[in-house]
C-alpha positions in Angstrom: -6.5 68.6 19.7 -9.5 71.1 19.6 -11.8 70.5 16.7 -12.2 73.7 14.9 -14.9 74.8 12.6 -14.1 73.7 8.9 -15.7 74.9 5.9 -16.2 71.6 4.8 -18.7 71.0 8.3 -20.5 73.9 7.3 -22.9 72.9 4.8 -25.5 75.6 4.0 -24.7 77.6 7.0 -24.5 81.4 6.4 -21.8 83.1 7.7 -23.9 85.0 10.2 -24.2 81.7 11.8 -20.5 80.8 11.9 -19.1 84.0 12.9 -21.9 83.8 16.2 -20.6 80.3 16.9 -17.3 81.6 16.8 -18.4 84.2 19.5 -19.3 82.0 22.2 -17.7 80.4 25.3 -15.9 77.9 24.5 -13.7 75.1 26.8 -12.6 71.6 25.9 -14.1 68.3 27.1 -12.6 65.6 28.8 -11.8 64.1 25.3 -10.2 67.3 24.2 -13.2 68.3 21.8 -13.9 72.1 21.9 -17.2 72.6 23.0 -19.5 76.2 23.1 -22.1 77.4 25.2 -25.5 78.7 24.1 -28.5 79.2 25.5 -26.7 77.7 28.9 -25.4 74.1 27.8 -22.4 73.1 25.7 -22.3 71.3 22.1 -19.7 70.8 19.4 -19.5 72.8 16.5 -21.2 70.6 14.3 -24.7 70.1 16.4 -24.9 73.7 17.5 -24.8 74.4 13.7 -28.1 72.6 13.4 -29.3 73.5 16.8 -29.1 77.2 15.2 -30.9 75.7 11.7 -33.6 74.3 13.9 -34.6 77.5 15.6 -34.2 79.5 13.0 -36.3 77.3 10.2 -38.6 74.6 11.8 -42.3 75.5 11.4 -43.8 73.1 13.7 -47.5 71.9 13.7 -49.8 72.4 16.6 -49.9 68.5 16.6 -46.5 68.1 16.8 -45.2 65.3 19.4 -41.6 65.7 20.9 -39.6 63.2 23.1 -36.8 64.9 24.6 -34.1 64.2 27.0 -30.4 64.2 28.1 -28.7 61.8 26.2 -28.3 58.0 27.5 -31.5 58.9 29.9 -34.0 56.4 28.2 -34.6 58.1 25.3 -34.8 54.9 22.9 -37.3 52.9 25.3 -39.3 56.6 25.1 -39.4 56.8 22.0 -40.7 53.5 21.5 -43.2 53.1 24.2 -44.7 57.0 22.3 -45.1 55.6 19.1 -47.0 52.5 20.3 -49.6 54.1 22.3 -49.8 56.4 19.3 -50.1 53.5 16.9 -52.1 51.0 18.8 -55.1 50.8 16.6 -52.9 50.9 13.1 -51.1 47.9 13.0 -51.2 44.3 14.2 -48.5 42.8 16.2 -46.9 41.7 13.0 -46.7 44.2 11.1 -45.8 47.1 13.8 -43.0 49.8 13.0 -41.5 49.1 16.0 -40.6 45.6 14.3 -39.2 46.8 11.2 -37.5 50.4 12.7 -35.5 51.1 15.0 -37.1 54.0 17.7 -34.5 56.6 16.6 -35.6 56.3 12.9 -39.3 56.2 13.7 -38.9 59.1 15.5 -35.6 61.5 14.1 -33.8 63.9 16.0 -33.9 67.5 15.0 -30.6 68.2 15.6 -28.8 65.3 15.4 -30.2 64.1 12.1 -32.7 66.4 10.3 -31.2 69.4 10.6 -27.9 68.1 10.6 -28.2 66.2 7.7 -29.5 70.0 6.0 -30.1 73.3 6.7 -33.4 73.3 5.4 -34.7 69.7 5.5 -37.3 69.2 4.0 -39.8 67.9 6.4 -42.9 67.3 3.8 -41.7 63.4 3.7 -42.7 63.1 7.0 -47.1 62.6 6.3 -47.7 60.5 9.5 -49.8 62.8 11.9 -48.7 63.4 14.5 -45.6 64.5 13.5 -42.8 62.6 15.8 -39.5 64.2 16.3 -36.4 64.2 19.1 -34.3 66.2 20.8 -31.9 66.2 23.5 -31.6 70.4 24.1 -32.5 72.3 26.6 -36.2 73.4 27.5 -35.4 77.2 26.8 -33.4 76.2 23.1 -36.1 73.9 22.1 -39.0 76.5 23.0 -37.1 79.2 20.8 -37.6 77.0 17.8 -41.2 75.9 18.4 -42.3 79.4 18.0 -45.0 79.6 20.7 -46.7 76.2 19.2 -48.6 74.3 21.7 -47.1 71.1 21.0 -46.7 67.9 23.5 -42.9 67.9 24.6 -42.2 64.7 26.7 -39.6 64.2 28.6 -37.3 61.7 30.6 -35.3 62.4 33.3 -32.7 59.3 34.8 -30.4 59.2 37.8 -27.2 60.7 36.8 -24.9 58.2 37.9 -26.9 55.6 36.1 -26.8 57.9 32.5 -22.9 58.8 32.9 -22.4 54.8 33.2 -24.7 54.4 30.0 -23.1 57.2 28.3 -19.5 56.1 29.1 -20.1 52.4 27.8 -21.9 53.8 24.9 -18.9 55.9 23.7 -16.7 53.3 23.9 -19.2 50.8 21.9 -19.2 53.2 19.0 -15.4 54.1 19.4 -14.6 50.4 19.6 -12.5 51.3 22.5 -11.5 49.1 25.3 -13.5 50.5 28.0 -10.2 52.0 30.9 -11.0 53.2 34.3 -9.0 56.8 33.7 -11.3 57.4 30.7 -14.1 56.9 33.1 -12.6 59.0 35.5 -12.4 62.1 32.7 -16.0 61.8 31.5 -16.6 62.1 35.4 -14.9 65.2 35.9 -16.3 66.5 32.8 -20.3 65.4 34.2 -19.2 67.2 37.6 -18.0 71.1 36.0 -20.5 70.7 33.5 -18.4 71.0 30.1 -19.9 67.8 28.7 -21.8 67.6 25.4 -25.5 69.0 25.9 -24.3 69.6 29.6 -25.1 70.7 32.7 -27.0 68.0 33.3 -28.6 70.1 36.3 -29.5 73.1 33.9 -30.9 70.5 31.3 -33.0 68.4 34.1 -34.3 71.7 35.6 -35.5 73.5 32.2 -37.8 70.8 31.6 -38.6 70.1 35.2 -39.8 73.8 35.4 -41.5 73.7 32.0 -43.8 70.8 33.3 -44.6 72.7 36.1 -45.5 75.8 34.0 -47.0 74.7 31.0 -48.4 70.8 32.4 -51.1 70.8 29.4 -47.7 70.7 27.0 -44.7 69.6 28.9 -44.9 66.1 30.5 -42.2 65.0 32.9 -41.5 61.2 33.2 -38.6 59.4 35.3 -37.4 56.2 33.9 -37.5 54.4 37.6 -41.1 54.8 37.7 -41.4 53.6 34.4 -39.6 50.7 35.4 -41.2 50.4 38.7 -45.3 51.2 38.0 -44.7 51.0 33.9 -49.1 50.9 33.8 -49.4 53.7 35.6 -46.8 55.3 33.5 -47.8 54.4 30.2 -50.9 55.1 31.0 -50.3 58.7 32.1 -48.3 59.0 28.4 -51.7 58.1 26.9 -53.6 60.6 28.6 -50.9 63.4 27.9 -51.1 62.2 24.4 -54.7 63.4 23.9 -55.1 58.8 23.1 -56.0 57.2 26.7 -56.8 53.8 26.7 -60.3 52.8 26.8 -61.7 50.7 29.7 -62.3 47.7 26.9 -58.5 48.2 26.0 -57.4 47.9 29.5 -59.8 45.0 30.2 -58.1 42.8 27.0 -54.8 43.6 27.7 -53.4 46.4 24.8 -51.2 48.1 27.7 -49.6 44.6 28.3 -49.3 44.0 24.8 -47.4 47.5 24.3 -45.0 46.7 27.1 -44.4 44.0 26.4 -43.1 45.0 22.6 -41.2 48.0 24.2 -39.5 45.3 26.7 -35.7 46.1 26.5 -35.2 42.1 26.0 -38.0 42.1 23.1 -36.4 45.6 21.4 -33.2 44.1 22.2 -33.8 41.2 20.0 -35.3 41.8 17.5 -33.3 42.1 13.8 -33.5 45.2 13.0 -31.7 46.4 16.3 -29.0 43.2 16.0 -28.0 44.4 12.7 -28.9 48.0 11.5 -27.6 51.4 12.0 -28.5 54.7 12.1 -28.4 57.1 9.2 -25.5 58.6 11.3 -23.5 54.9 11.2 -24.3 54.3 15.1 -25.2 50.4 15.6 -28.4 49.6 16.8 -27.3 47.2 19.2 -25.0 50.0 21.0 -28.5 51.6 21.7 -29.7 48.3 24.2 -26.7 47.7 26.6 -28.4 46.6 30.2 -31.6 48.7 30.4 -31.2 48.3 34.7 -31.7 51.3 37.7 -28.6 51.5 39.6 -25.8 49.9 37.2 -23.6 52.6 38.2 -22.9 51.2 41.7 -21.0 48.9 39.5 -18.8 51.3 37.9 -18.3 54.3 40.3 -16.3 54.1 43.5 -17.9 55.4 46.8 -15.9 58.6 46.6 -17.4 59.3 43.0 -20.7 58.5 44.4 -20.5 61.1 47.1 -19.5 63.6 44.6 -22.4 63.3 42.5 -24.7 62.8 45.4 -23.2 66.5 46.4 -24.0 68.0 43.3 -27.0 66.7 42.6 -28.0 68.3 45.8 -26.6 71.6 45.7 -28.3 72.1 42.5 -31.5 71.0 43.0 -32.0 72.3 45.9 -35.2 74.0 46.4 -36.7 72.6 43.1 -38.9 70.0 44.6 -37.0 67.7 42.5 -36.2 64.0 43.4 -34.6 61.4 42.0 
C-alpha cells in the first residue's frame, strides 16, 4: 500500500513544503513505498521532508567536514576511519570516541537524524570543530544546502552489486525478515530502473564523481576497494584532504597502523557499544557490521543478474572516466 503523507509525519513543516512534495514524481518501490523525485533521485516522504529542512535552514561553517555516500557503500568504516585521523592527537587508545560511539552517532546524518528529528535543529550542541555531519544525497542537493561554503565533502563510492547485497541483508536485519530470493529479485529490479530510495545509483555516483573533478580542493572521491586494497595510501590521502597529514615521526611510530587497526571491521565489529546499542532511530549497531568483504555479491546474484548490472553500469558511465 503507498505510504501517503500524514499530518502526524509532518512535524514543523509548512505547508509550502508539503504541497511541493505533493507536486513531484512520484512511483512506488519494489516494497510498495511511494517514493518522489527531486533534484534527480527518489526518497520517501518522510526524508525528503528533512532533505527540504536542510537546504532551506543549515548554516554551515567553512570548517565543516561531510562524509557522504549511497547507502550500504561504506559509509560506517568512513565515518570512522574520518574521525580518527581527525582525533589522533586528542585521545589515547583507551579513551577514543570510536570506543564508546558508534560512527553514525559521532558523526549524524543531516537528513536522516538532525533534520529529521526537527525542522530547525538546533546544532549549537555540536562544539567539536570541525563540525562532522552525514549524508547520503546527491552532490547537486547537498551543494544547494551548503550555500556556496567551502567545506571538505568526502565521499565513497562501492561496487553496486556488492552495496545492493549489503543493502538487501541490511533490510532484512532491521525487518527481522527471513532473507527470500524473490525479495532479492525486487530490490534488483528496483536498483536496475532506478526507483530505489536515494536512487539512481548512476546519477548519485556521477554527481560526486564530477564534483571531485571540479572542485578537488573540496570534494574528495574515495573507493572502498582501494581502501581495502592500499588502506595507507588511502588513509593517508584522507589526511592530506583533511588539511591534518601525518607527520614523518607519526608514520615512522606507527599512528596510521594504530588508526587501522581501530577502524578494522573485526575491531568495530566487536567492540560493546556496536554488540548492543542502537541508533537514535532504533537501528541495531550490529546490523551496521555484516561481512565488510569486495565481491560478496557473487554469492547472492546469479550470472544473468550479474550481466544486467555489468550492462548498466556501463551504459551509464560511459564516457565518465569512471571505473569501478
Amino acid at each position: 500500500m503507498d505510504k501517503e503523507i500524514s499530518k502526524s509525519q509532518q512535524r514543523e513543516d509548512d505547508e509550502e513544503t508539503m504541497n511541493l512534495i505533493s507536486s513531484l514524481p512520484s512511483d512506488v518501490d519494489f516494497e510498495g513505498t511511494k517514493l518522489f523525485k527531486y533534484q534527480g533521485c527518489w526518497y520517501n516522504d518522510k526524508t525528503l521532508q528533512a532533505i527540504l529542512s536542510f537546504q532551506r535552514d543549515f548554516e554551515p561553517q567553512d570548517t565543516d567536514i561531510i562524509v557522504a555516500s549511497f547507502p550500504k557503500s561504506g559509509t560506517t568504516w568512513l565515518k570512522a576511519l574520518t574521525v580518527a585521523v581527525l582525533e589522533r592527537s586528542k585521545h589515547s587508545s583507551d579513551n577514543h570516541p570510536l570506543l564508546l560511539e558508534n560512527p553514525h552517532t559521532l558523526v549524524p546524518f543531516f537528513e536522516l537524524r538532525l533534520y529529521m528529528q526537527s525542522s530547525k535543529p538546533d546544532l549549537t550542541k555540536i562544539s567539536s570543530s570541525p563540525r562532522l555531519f552525514s549524508t547520503h544525497v546527491p552532490f547537486q542537493t547537498l551543494k544547494e544546502g551548503l550555500k556556496n561554503s567551502s567545506c571538505k565533502i568526502v565521499y565513497v563510492c562501492r561496487n553496486m552489486k556488492d552495496v545492493l547485497i549489503s543493502f538487501w541483508y541490511f533490510k532484512c536485519a532491521n525487518q527481522e525478515i527471513e532473507k527470500e530470493k524473490n525479495s532479492l529479485e525486487s530490490m534488483f529490479e528496483s536498483f536496475c530502473t532506478g526507483v530505489s530510495y536515494y536512487g539512481p545509483f548512476w546519477e548519485h555516483i556521477l554527481s560526486y564523481w564530477t564534483a571531485s573533478l571540479q572542485y578537488p580542493k573540496n570534494v574528495l572521491f574515495l573507493k572502498y576497494e582501494e581502501l581495502k586494497t592500499e588502506p595507507h595510501a588511502q588513509l593517508k590521502k584522507l589526511a592530506e584532504f583533511l588539511d591534518c597529514p601525518f607527520t614523518l615521526q607519526e608514520e615512522e611510530s606507527g599512528s596510521m597502523e594504530e588508526i587501522l587497526d581501530l577502524c578494522s571491521f573485526s575491531n568495530l565489529k566487536n567492540l560493546e557499544i556496536n554488540k548492543t546499542g542502537r541508533t537514535p532511530g532504533g537501528v541495531a549497531h550490529k546490523n551496521f557490521y555484516r561481512k565488510g568483504e569486495v565481491g560478496d555479491s557473487k554469492n547472492n546474484l546469479t550470472p544473468v543478474m550479474e550481466k544486467r548490472l555489468d550492462m548498466i553500469i556501463q551504459e551509464k558511465f560511459r564516457g565518465s572516466d569512471m571505473k569501478f
